[in-house]
GUKOL-468844 format. One line per 4 residues: number of its first residue (from 1); their letters; for each residue x, y, z of C-alpha. Coordinates in Angstrom, 1 decimal. Each point is the difference from the previous one (the first is absolute). Last residue first. Example, Ala and Ser with C-alpha at 12.3 -4.5 7.8 and 13.67 -1.06 7.14 Angstrom:
// GUKOL-468844
2> sa> 13.7,-1.1,7.1 | -1.4,-3.4,0.7
END
This chain:
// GUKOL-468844
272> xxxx> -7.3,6.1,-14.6 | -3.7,0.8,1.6 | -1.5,1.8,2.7 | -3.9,-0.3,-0.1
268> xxxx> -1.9,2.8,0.4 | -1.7,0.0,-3.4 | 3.6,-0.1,-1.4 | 3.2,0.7,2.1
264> xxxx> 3.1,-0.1,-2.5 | 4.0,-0.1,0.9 | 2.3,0.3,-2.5 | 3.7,-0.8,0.5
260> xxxx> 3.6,1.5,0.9 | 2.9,-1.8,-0.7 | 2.7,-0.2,2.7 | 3.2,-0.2,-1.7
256> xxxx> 0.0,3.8,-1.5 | 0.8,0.9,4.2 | -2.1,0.3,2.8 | 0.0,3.8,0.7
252> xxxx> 0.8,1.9,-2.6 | -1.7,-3.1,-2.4 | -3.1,0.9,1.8 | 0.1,3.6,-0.2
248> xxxx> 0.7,0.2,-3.9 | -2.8,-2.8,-0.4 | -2.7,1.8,2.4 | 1.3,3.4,-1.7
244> xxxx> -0.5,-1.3,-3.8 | -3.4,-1.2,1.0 | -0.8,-3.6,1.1 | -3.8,-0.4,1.1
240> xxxx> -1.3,-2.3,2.3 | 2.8,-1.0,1.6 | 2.1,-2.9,1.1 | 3.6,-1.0,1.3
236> xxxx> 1.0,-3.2,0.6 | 2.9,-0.4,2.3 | 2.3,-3.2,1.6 | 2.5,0.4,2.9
232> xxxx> -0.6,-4.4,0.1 | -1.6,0.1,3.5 | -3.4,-1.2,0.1 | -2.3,1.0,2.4
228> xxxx> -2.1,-2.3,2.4 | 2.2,0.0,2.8 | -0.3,3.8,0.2 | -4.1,-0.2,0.7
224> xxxx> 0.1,-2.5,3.1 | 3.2,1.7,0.9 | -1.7,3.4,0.7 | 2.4,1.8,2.1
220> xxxx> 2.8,0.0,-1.7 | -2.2,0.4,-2.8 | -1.3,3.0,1.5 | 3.4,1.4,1.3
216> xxxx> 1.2,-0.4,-3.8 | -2.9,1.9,-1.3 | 0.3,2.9,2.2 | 3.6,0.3,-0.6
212> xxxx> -1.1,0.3,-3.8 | -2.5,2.3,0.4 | 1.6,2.7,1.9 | 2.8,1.3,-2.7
208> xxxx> -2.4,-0.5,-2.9 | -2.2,1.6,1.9 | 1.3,3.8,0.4 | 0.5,1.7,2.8
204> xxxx> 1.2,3.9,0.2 | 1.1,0.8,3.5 | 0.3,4.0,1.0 | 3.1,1.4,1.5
200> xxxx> 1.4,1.0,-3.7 | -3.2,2.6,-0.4 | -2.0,-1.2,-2.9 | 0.5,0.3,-4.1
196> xxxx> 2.9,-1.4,-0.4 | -0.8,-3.4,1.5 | -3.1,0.3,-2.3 | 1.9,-0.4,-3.0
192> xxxx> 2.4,-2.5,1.3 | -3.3,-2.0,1.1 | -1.9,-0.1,-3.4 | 0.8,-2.8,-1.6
188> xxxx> -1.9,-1.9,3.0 | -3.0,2.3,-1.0 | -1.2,-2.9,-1.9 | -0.6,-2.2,3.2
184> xxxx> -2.3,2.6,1.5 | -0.2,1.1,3.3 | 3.1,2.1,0.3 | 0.3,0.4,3.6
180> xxxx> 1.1,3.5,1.4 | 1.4,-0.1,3.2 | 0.5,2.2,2.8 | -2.4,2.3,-1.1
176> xxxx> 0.1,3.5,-0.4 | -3.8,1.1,-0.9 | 1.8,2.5,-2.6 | 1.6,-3.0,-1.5
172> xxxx> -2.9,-1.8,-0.7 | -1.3,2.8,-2.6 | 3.2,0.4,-1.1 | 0.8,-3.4,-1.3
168> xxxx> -3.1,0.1,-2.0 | 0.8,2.9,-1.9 | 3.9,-1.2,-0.4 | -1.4,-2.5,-1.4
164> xxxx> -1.9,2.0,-2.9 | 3.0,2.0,-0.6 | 2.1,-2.7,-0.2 | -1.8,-2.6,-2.1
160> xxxx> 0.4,0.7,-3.7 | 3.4,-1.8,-0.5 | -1.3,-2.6,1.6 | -3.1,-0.5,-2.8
156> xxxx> 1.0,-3.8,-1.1 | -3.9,-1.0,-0.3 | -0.1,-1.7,3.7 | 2.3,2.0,1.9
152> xxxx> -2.4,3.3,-1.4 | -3.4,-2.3,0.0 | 0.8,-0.6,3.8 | 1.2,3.8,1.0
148> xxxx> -3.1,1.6,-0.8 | -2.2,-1.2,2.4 | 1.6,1.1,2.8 | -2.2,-0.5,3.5
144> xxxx> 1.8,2.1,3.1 | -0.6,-1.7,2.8 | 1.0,1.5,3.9 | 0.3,-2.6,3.2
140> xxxx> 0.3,0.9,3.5 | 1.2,-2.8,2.3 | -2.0,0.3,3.3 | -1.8,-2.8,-0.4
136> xxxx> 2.6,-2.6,-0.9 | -0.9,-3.6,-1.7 | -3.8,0.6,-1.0 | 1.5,3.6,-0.5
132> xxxx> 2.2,-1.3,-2.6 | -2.2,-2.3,-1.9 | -2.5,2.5,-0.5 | 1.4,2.7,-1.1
128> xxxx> 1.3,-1.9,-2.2 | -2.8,-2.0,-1.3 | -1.7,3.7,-0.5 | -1.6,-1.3,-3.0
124> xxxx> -0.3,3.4,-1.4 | 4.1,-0.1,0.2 | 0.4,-3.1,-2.0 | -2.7,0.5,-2.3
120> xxxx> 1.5,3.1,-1.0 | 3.8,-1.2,-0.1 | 2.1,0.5,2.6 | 3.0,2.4,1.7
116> xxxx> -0.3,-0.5,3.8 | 1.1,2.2,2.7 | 0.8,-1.6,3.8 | -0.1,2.2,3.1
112> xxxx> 1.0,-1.8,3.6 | 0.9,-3.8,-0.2 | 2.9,0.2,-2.7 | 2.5,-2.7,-0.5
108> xxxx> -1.7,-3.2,0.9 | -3.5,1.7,-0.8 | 1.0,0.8,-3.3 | 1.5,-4.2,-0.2
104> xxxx> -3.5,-1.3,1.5 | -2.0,2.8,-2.6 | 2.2,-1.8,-2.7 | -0.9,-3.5,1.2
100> xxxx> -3.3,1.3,0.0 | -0.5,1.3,-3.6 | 1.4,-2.2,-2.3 | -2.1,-2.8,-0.2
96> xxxx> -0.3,-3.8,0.2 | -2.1,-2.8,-1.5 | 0.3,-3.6,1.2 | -1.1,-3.5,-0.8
92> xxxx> -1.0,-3.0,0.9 | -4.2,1.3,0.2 | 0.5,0.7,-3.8 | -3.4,0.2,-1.3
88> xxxx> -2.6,0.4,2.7 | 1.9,1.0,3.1 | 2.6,2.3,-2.4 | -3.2,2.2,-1.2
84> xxxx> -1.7,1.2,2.8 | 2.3,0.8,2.7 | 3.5,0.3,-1.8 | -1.3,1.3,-3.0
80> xxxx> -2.2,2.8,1.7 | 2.4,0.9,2.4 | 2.7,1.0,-2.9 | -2.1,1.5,-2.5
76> xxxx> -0.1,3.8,0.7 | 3.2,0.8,2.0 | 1.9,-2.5,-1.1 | -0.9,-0.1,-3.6
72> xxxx> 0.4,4.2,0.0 | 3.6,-1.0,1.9 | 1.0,-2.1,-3.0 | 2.6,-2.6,0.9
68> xxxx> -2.5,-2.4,0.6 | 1.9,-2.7,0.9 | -1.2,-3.6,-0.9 | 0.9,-3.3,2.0
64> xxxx> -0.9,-3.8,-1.5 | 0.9,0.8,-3.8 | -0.5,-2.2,-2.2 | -1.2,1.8,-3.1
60> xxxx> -3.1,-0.5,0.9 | 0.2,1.7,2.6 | 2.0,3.2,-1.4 | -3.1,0.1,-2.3
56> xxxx> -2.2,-0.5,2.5 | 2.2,3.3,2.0 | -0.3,2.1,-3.3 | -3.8,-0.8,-0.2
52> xxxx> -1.0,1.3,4.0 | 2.1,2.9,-0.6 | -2.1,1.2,-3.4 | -3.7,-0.9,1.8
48> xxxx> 1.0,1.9,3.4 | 1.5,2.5,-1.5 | -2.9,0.4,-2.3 | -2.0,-0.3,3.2
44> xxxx> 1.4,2.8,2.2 | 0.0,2.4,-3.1 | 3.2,1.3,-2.7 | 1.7,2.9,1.1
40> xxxx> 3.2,-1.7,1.3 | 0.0,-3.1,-2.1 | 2.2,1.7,-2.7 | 0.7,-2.1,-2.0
36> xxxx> -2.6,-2.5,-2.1 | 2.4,-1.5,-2.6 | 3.3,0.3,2.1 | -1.8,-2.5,2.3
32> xxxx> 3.4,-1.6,1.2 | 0.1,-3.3,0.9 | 3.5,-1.9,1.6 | 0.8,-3.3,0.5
28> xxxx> 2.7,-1.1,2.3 | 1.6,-2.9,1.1 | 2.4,-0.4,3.1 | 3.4,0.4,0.5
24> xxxx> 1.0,3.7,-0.2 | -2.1,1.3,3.1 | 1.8,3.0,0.9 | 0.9,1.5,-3.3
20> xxxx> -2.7,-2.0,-1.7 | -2.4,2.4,2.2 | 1.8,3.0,-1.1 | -0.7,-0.6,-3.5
16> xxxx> -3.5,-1.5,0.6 | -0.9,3.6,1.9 | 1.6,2.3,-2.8 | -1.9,-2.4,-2.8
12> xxxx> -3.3,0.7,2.7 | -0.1,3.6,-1.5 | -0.5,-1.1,-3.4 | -3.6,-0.1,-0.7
8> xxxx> -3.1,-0.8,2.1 | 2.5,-2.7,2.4 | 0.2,-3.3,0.7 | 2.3,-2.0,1.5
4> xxxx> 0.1,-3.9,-0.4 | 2.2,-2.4,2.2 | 0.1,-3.6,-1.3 | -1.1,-3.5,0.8
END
């Protein structure tokens, strides 16, 4: 059995990347809907729907543990798979997402004012917010939703993304926080930028350096799940739509080895 990670587009490649880094043995297979990106403004249910086809898909592709490395998934779809739909279909298996081992590692750093940088749906979902006071009351917390900068990583617009970042940054900034999480996968191409756009005192965190501890202590912990994966370094990497960008980025990352394939949903049903 395998590891899949999903993300809406391209922002889980930085999460899988760093994952592999600390977790080289084991199988991966990755599924990116470049075809339907953004998530962020897109309804509770579409989320829902989309999310709940990429991880089948990752199912039937055998994998017995699935990462949502899409902060919109985890916010909006998370529960609902792992309460309603895992019992019924895949009661062996296991879905996982982004957004409390990274409120656990904020937290671990940075219990009294915490910014986040999100999508939309992230932010109006308040998950967050949320999460963190559930864990510490008197921790204030401070969203700022960008829905601008997704589409931008996504469709190779970096060079336009400064001014409108620095937009964002500033309206967390002027709350001073401690920490400002970036609470989107994508944005993990981001953190330079932003490091040079807040006071040198304040934390930046980005996933891709949270998640793959995370993972490692779960598995650790989880042996009834880790004895079950296969460990031959293996990747397969899937999406629903290969642009010039997707391939350019993928290859950056992965290398010209790795080919990169098709994946279809049809009539809700995930498909090869």
């Amino acid at each position: 059995m395998k590891i899949g990670v999903f993300d809406s587009g391209l922002g889980g490649l930085f999460v899988l990347r760093s994952i592999r880094k600390v977790l080289p043995k084991y199988d991966y297979v990755y599924l990116g809907d470049t075809k339907r990106v953004p998530y962020g403004g897109r309804s509770q249910e579409t989320i829902y729907d989309f999310t709940r086809q990429a991880v089948e898909y990752l199912f039937r592709r055998g994998c017995s543990l699935v990462i949502l490395a899409c902060n919109t998934a985890s916010a909006r779809a998370l529960r609902r798979l792992q309460h309603e739909y895992l019992p019924h279909h895949y009661p062996q298996r296991r879905i996982l997402g982004v957004i409390i081992p990274t409120v656990e590692a904020a937290l671990e750093q940075s219990p009294n004012t915490i910014a986040i940088l999100a999508t939309q749906s992230t932010v109006e979902s308040r998950t967050y917010t949320r999460e963190i006071k559930k864990r510490n009351r008197k921790t204030k917390v401070f969203q700022q939703a960008a829905p601008l900068l997704v589409p931008l990583v996504e469709y190779d617009g970096l060079p336009f993304v400064t001014p409108i970042l620095k937009q964002y940054i500033h309206s967390l900034t002027r709350q001073h926080p401690d920490t400002i999480l970036l609470g989107c996968t994508h944005y993990g191409i981001l953190r330079s930028k932003v490091k040079n756009m807040v006071p040198k005192k304040t934390r930046v965190l980005v996933q891709d350096d949270i998640v793959p501890m995370k993972l490692k202590n779960y598995l650790k912990r989880h042996t009834e799940i880790e004895s079950k994966l296969t460990q031959q370094g293996n990747l397969k990497l899937f999406v629903t739509d290969i642009t010039p960008h997707v391939r350019h980025t993928a290859r950056k990352w992965f290398g010209k080895h790795i080919p990169l394939k098709i994946a279809k949903f049809v009539g809700g049903k995930s498909q090869s």
